[in-house]
N, CA, C and O of each residue as an XYZ file, in Angstrom:
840
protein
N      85.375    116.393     98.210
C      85.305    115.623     96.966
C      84.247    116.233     96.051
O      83.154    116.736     96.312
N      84.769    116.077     95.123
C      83.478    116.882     93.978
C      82.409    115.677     93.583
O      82.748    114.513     93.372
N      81.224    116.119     93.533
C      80.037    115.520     93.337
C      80.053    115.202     91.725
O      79.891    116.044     90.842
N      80.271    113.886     91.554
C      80.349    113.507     89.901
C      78.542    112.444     90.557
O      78.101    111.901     91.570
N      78.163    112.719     89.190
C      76.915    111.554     88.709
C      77.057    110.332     90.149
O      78.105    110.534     90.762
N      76.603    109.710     90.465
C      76.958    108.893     91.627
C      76.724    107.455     90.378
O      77.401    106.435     90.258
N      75.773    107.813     89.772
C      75.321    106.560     88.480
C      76.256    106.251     87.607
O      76.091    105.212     86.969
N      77.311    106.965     87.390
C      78.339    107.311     86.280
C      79.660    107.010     87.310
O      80.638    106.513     86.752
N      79.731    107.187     88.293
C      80.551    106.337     89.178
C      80.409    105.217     89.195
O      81.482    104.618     89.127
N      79.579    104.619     89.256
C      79.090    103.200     89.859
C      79.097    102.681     88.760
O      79.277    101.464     88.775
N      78.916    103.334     87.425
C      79.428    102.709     86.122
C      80.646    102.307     85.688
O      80.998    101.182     85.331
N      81.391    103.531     85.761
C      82.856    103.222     86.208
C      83.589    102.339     86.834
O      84.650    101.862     86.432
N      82.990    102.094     87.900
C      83.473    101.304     89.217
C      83.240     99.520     88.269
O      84.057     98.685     87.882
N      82.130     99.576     88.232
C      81.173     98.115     87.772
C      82.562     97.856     86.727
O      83.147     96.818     87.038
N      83.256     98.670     85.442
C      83.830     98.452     84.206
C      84.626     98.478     84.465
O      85.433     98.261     83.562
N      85.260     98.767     85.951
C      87.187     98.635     86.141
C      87.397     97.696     86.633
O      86.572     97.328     87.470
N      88.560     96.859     86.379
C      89.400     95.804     87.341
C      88.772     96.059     88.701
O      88.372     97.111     89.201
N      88.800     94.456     89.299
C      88.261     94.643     90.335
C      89.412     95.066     91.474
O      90.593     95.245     91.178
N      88.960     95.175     92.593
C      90.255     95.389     93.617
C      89.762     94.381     94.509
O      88.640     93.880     94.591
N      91.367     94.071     95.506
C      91.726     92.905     95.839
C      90.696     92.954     97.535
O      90.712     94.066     98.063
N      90.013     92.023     98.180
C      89.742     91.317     99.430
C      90.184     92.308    100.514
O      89.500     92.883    101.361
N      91.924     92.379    100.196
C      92.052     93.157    101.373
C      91.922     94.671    101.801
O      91.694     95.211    102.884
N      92.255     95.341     99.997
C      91.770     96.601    100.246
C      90.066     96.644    100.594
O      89.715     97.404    101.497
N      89.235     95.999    100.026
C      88.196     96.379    100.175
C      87.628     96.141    102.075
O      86.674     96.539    102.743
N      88.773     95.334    102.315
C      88.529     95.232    103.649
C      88.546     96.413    104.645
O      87.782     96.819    105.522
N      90.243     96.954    103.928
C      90.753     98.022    104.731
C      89.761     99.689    103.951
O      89.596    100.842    104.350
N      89.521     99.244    103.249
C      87.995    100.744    102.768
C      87.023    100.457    104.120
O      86.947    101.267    105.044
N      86.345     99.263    104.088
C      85.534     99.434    105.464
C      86.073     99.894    106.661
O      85.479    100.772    107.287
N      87.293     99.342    107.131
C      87.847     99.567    108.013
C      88.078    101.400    108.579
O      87.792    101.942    109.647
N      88.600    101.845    107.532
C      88.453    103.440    107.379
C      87.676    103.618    107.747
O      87.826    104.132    108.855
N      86.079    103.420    107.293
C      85.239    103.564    107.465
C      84.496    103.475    109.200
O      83.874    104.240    109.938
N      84.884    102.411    109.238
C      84.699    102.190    110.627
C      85.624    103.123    111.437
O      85.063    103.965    112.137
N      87.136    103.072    111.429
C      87.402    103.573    112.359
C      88.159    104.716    112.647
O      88.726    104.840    113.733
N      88.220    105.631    111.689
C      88.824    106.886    110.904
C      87.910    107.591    111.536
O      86.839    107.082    111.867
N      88.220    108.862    111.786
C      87.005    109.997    111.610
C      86.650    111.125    110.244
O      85.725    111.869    109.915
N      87.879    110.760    109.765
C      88.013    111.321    108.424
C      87.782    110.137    107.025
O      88.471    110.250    106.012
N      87.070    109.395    107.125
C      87.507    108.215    106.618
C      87.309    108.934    104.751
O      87.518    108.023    103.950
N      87.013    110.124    104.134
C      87.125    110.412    103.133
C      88.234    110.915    102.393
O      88.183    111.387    101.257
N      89.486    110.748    103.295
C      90.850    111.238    102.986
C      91.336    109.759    102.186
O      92.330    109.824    101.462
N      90.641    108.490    102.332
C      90.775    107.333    101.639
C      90.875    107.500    100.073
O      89.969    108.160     99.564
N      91.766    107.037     99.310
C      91.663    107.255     97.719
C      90.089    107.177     97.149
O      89.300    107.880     96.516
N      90.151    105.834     97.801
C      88.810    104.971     97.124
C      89.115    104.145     95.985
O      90.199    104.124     95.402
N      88.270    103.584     95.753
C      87.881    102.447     94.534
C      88.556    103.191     93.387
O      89.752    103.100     93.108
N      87.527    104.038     92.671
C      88.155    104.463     91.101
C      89.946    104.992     91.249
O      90.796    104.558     90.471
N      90.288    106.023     92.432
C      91.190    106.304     92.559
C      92.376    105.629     92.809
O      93.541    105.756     92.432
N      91.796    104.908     93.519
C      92.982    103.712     93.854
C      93.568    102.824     92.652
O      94.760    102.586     92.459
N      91.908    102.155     91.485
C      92.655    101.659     90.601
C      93.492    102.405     89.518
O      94.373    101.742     88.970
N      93.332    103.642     89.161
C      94.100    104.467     89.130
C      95.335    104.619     89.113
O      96.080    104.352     88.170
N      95.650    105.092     90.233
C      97.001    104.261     91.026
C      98.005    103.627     90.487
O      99.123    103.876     90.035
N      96.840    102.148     90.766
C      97.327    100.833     90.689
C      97.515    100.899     88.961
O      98.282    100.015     88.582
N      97.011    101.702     87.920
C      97.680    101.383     86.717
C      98.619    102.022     86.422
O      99.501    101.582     85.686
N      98.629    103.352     87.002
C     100.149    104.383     86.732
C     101.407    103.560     86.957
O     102.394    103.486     86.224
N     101.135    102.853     88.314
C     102.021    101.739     89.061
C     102.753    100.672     87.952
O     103.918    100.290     87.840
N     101.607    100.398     87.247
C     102.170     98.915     86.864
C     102.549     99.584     85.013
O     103.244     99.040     84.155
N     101.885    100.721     84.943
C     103.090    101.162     83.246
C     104.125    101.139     83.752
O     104.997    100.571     83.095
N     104.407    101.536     84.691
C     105.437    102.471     84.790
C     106.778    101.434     85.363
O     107.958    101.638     85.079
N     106.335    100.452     86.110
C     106.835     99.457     86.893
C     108.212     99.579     87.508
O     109.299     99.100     87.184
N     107.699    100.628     88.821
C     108.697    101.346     89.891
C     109.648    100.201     90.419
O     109.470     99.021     90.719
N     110.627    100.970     90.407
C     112.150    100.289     91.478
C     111.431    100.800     92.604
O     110.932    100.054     93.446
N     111.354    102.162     92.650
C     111.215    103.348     94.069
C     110.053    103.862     93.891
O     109.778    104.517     92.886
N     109.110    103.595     94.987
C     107.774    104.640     94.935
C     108.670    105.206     96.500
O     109.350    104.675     97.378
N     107.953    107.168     96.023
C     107.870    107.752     97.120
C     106.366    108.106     97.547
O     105.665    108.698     96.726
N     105.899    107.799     98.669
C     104.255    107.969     98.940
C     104.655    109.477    100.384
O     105.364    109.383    101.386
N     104.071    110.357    100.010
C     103.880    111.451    101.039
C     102.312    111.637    101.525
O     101.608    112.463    100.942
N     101.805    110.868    102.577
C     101.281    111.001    103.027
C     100.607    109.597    103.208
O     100.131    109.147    102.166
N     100.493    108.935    104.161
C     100.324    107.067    104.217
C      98.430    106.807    104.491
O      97.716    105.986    103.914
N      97.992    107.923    105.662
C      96.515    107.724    106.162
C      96.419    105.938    106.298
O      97.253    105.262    106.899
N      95.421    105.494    105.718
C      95.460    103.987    106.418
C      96.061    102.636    105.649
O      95.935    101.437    105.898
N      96.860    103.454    104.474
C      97.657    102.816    103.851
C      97.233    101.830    102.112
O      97.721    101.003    101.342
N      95.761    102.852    102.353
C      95.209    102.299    101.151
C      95.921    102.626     99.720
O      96.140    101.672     98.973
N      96.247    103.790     99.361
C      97.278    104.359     98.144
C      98.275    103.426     98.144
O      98.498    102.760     97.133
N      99.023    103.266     99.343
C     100.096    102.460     99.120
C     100.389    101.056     98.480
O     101.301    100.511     97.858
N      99.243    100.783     98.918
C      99.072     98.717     98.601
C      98.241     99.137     96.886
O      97.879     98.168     96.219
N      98.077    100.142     96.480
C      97.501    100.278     95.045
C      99.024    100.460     94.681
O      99.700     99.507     94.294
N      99.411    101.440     94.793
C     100.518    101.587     93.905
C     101.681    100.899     93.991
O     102.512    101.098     93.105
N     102.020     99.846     95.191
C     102.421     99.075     95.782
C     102.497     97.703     94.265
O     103.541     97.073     94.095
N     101.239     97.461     93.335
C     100.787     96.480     92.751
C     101.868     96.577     91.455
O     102.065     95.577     90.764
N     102.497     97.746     91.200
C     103.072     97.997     90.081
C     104.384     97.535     90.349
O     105.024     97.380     89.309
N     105.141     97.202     91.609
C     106.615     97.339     91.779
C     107.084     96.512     91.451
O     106.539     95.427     91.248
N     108.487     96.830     91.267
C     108.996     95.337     90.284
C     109.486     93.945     91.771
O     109.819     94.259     92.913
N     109.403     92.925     91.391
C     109.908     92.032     92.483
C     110.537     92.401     93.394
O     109.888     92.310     94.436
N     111.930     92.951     93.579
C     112.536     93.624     94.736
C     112.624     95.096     94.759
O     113.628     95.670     95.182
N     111.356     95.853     94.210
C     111.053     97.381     94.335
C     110.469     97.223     95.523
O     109.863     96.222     95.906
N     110.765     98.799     96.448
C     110.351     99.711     97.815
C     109.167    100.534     97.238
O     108.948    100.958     96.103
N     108.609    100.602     98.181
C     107.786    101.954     98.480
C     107.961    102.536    100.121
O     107.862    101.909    101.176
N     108.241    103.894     99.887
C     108.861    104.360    101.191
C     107.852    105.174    101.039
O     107.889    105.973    100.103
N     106.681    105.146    101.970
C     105.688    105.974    102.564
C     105.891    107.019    103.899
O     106.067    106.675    105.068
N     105.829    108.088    103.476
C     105.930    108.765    105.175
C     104.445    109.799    105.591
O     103.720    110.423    104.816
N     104.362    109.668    107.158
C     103.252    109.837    107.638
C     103.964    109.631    109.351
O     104.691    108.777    109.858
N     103.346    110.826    109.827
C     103.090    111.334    111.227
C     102.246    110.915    111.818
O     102.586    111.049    112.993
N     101.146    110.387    111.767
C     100.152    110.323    112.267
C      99.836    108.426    112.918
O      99.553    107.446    112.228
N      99.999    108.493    114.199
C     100.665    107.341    114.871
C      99.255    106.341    114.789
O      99.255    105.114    114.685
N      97.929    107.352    114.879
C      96.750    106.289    114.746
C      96.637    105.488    113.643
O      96.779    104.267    113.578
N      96.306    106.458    112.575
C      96.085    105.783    111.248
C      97.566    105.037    110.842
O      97.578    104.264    109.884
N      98.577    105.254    111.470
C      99.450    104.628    110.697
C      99.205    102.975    111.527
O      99.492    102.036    110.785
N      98.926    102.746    112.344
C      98.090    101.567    113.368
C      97.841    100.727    112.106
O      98.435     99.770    111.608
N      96.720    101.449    111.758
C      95.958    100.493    111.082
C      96.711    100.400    109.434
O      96.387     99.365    108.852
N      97.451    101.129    108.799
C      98.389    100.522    107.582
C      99.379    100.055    108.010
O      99.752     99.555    106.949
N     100.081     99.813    108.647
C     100.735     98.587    109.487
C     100.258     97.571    109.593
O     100.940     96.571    109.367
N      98.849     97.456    109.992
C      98.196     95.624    109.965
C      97.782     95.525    108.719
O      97.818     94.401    108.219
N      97.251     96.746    107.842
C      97.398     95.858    106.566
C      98.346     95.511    105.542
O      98.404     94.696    104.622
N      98.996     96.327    105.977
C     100.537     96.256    105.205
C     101.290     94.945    105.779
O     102.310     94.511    105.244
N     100.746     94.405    106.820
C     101.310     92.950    106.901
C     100.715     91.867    106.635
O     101.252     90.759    106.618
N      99.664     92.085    106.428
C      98.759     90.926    105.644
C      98.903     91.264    104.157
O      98.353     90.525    103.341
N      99.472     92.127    103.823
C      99.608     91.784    102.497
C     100.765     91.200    102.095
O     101.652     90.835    102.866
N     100.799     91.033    100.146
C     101.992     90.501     99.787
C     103.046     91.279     99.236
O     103.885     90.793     98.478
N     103.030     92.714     99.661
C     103.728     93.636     99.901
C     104.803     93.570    100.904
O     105.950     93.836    100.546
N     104.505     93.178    102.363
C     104.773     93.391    103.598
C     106.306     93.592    103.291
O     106.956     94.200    104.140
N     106.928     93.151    102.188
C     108.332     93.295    102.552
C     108.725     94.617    101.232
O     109.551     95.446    101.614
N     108.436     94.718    100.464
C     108.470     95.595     99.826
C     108.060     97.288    100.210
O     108.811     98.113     99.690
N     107.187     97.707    100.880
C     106.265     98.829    101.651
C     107.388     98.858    103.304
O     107.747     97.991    104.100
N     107.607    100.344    103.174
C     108.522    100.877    104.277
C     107.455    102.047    104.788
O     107.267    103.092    104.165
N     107.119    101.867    105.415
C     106.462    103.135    106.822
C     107.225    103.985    107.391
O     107.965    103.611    108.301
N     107.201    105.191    107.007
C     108.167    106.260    108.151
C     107.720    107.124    109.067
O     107.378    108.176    108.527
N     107.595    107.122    110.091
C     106.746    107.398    111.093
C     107.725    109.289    111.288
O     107.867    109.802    112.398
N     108.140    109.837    110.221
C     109.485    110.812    110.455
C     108.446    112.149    109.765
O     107.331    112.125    109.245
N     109.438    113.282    110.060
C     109.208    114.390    108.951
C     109.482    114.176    107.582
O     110.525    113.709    107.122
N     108.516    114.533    106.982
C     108.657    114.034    105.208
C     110.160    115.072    104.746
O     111.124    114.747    104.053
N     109.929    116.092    105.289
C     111.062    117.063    104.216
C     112.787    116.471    105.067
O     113.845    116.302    104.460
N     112.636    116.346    106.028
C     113.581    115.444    106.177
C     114.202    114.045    105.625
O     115.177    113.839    104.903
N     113.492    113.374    106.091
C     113.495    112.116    105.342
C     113.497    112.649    103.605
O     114.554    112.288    103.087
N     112.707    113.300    102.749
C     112.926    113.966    101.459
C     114.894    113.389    101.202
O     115.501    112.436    100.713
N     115.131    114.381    101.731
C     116.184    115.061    102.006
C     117.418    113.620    101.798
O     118.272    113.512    100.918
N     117.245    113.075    102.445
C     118.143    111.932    102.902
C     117.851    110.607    101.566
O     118.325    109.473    101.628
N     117.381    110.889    100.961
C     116.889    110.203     99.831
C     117.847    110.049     98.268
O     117.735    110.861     97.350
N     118.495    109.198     98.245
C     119.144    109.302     96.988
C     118.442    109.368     95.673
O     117.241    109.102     95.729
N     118.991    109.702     94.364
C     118.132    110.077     93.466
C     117.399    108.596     92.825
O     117.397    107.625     93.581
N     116.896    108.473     91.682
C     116.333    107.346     91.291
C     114.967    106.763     92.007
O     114.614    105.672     92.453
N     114.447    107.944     91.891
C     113.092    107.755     92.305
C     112.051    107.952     90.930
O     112.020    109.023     90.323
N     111.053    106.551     90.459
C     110.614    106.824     89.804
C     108.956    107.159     89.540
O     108.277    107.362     88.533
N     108.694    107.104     90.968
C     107.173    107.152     91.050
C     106.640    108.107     92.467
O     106.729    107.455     93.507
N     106.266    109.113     92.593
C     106.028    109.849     93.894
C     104.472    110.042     93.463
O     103.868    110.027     92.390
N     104.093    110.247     94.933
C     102.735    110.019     95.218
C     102.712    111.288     96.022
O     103.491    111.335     96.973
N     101.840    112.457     95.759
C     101.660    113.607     96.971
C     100.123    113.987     97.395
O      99.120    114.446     96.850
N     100.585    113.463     98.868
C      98.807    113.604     99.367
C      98.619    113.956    100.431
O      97.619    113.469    100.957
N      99.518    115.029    101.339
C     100.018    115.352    102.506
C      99.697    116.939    102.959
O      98.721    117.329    102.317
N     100.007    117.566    103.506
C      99.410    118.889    103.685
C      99.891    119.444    102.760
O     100.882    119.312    102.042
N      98.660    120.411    102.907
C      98.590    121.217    101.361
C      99.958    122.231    101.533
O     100.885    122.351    100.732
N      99.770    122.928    102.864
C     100.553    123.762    102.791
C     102.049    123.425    102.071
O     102.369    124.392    101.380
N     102.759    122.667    102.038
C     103.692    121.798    101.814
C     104.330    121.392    100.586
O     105.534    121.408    100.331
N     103.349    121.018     99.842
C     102.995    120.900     98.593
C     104.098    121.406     97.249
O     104.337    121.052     96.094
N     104.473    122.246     98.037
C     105.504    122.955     96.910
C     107.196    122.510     97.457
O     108.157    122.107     96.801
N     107.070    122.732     98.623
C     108.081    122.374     98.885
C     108.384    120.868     98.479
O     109.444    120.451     98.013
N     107.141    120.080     98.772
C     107.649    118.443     98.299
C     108.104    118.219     97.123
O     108.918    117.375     96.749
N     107.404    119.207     96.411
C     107.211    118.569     94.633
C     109.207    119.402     94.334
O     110.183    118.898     93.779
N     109.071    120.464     94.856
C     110.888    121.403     94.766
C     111.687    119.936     94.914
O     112.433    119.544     94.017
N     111.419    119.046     96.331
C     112.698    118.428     96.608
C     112.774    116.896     95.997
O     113.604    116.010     96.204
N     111.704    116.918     95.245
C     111.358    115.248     94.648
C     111.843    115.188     92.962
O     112.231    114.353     92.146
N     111.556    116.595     93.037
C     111.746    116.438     91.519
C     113.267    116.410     91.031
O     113.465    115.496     90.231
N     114.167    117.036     91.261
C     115.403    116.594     91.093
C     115.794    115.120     91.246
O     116.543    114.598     90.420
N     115.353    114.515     92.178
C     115.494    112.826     92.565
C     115.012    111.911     91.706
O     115.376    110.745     91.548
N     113.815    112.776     90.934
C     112.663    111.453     89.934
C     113.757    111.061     88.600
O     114.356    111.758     87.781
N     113.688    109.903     88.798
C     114.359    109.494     86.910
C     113.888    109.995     85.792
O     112.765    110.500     85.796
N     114.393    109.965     85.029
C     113.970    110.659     83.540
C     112.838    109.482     82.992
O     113.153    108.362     83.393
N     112.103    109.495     82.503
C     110.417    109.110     82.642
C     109.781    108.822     83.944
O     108.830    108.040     83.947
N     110.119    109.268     84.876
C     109.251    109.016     86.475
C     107.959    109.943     86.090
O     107.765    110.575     85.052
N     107.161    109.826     87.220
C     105.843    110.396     87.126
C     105.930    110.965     89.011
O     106.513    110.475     89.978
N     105.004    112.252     88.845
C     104.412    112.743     90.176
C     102.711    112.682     90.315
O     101.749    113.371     89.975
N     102.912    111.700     90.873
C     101.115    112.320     91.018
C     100.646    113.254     92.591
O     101.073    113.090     93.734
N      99.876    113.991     92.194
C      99.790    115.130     93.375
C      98.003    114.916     93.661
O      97.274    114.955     92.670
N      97.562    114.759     94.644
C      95.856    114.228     94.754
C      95.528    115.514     95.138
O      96.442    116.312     95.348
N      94.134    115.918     95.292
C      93.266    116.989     96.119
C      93.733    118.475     95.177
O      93.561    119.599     95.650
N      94.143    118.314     94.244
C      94.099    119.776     93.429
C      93.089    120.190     93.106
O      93.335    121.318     92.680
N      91.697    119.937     92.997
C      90.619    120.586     93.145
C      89.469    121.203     94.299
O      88.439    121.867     94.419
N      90.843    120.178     95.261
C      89.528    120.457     96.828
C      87.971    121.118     96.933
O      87.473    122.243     96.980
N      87.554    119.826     96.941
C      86.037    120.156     96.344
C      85.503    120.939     95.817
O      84.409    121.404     96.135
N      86.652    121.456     94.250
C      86.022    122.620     93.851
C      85.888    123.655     94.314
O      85.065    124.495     93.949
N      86.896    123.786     95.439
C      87.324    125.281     96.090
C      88.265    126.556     94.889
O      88.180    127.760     94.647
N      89.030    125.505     94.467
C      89.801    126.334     93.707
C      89.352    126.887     92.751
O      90.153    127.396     91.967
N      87.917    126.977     92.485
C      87.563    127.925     91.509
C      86.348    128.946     92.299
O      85.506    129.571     91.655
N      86.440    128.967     93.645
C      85.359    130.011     94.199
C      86.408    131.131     94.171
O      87.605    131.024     93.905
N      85.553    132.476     94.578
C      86.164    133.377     94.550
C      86.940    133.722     96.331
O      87.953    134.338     96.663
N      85.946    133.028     97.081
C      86.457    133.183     98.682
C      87.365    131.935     99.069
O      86.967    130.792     98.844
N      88.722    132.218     99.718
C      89.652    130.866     99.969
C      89.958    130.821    100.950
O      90.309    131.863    101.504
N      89.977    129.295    101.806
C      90.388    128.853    103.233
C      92.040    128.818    102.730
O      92.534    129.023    101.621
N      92.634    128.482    103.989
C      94.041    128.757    103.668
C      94.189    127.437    102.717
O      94.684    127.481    101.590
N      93.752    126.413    103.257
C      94.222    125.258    102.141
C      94.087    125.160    100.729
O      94.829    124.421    100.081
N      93.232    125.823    100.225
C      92.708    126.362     99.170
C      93.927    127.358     98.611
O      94.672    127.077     97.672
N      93.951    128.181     99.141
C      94.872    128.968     98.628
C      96.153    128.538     98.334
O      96.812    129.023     97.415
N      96.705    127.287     99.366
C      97.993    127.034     99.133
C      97.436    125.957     98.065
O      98.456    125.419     97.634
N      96.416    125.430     97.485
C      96.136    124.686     96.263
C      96.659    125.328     94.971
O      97.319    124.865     94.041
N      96.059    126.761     95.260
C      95.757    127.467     93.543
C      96.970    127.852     93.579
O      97.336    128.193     92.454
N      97.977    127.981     94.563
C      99.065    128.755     94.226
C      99.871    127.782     94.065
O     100.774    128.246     93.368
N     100.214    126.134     94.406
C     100.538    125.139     93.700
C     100.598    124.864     92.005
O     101.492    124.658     91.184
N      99.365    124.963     91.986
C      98.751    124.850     90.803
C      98.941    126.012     89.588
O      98.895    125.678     88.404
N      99.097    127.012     89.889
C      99.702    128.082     89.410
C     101.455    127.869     89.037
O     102.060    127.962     87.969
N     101.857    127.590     90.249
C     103.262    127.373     90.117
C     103.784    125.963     89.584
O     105.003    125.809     89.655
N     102.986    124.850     89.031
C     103.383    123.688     88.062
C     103.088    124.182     86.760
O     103.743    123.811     85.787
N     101.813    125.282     86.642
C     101.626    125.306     84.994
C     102.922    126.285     84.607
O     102.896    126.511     83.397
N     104.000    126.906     85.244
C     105.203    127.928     84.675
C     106.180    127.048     84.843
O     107.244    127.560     84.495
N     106.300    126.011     85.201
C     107.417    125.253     84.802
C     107.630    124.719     83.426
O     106.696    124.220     82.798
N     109.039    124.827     82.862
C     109.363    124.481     81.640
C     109.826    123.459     81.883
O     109.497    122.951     80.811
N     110.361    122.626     82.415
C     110.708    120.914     81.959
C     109.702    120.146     82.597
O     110.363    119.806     83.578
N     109.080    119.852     82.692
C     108.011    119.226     82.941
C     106.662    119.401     81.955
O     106.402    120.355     81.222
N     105.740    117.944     82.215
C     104.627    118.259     81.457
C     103.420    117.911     82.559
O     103.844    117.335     83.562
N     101.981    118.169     82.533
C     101.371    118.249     83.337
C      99.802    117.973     83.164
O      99.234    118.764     82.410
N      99.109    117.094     83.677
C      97.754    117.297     83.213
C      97.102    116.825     84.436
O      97.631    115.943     85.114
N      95.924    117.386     84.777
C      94.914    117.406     85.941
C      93.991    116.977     85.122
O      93.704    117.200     83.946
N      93.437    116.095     86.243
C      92.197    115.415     85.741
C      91.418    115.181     86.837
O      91.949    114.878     87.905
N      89.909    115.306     86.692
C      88.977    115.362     87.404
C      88.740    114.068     87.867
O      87.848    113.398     87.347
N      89.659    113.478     89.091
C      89.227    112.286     89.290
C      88.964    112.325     90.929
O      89.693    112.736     91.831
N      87.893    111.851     90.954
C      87.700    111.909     92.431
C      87.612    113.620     93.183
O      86.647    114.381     93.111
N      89.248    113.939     94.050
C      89.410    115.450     94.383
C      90.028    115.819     93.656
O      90.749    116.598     94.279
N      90.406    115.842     92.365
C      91.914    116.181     91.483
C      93.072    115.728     91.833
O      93.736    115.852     92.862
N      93.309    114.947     90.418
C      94.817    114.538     90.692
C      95.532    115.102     89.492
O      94.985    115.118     88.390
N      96.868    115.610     89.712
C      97.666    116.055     88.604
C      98.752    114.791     88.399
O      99.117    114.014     89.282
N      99.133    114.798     87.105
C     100.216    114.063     86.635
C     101.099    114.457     85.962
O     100.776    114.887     84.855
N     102.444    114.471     86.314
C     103.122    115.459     86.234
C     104.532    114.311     85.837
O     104.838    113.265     86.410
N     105.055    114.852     84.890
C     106.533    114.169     84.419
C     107.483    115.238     84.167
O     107.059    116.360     83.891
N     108.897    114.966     84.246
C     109.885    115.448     83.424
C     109.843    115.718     82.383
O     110.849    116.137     81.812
């Protein structure tokens, strides 16, 4: 995560909508019982999210990548009465714990968990998708955004998280994840139907439309 002002955060934070009991529950919870617990959106990011969510006010969120299910119940806030969010995620621990909160919330019936391969499941997906969420291995990254984007409706949105990885992508030495960042990132700014803007929020998030 890139080091912003911590004072200028907390300013931020103090001036946004608040967030709800249970996420702030399930932020500790991460906390507690994650070992990664910084793969969490967080506060600013999450509300975030939660406003792309509610312009936009999804039939279909696609979420690639679930961790403890905090993204989901943000962007989750935007869906229309009988709108899905179909989240997929491998990872049988953390998905533990967005499962119990995904049932205490007032989501529980709206929010689908796929415990599957994303490019599979991708795959099997009819079109009319108007909201995708990408936060899953980097390596990947291209391939998700190739098989989503044909599916997104004409005003849908992509949001893609960690495009700055702590400010890796502008050193001159690169871990592999890094590399499969800049070369992401490289390969959204040469696309012609689409429009695109990164913004320094949190690890970088891009927003990306038709």
């Amino acid at each position: 995560m890139i080091n912003f002002n911590e004072k200028i955060i907390e300013y931020c934070s103090l001036h946004s909508s608040a967030q709800s009991e249970l996420l702030y529950e399930l932020e500790r919870q991460t906390h507690l019982k994650t070992t990664q617990p910084r793969m969490l959106s967080g506060f600013l990011q999450g509300r975030f999210l939660s406003f792309i969510s509610k312009l936009i006010k999804p039939n279909l969120i696609l979420e690639l990548g679930t961790f403890t299910g905090y993204s989901a119940l943000c962007l989750a806030e935007g869906l229309t009465q009988n709108g899905k969010l179909l989240t997929i995620d491998k990872n049988k621990e953390t998905n533990l714990i967005a499962k119990s909160f995904f049932e205490k919330s007032e989501y529980k019936s709206n929010i689908i968990l796929l415990e599957k391969d994303a490019i599979t499941e991708i795959n099997s997906i009819a079109d009319n998708i108007d909201l995708v969420f990408i936060d899953a291995d980097k390596k990947n990254y291209k391939p998700y955004f190739d098989l989503v984007l044909p599916k997104l409706n004409a005003g849908g949105i992509i949001l893609v998280d960690n495009v700055l990885w702590d400010g890796k992508v502008i050193d001159e030495k690169h871990d592999k994840d890094t590399s499969y960042l800049i070369e992401f990132n490289r390969y959204i700014k040469t696309l012609k139907n689409i429009n695109c803007l990164m913004l320094p929020i949190r690890d970088g998030i891009s927003i990306i439309s038709k």
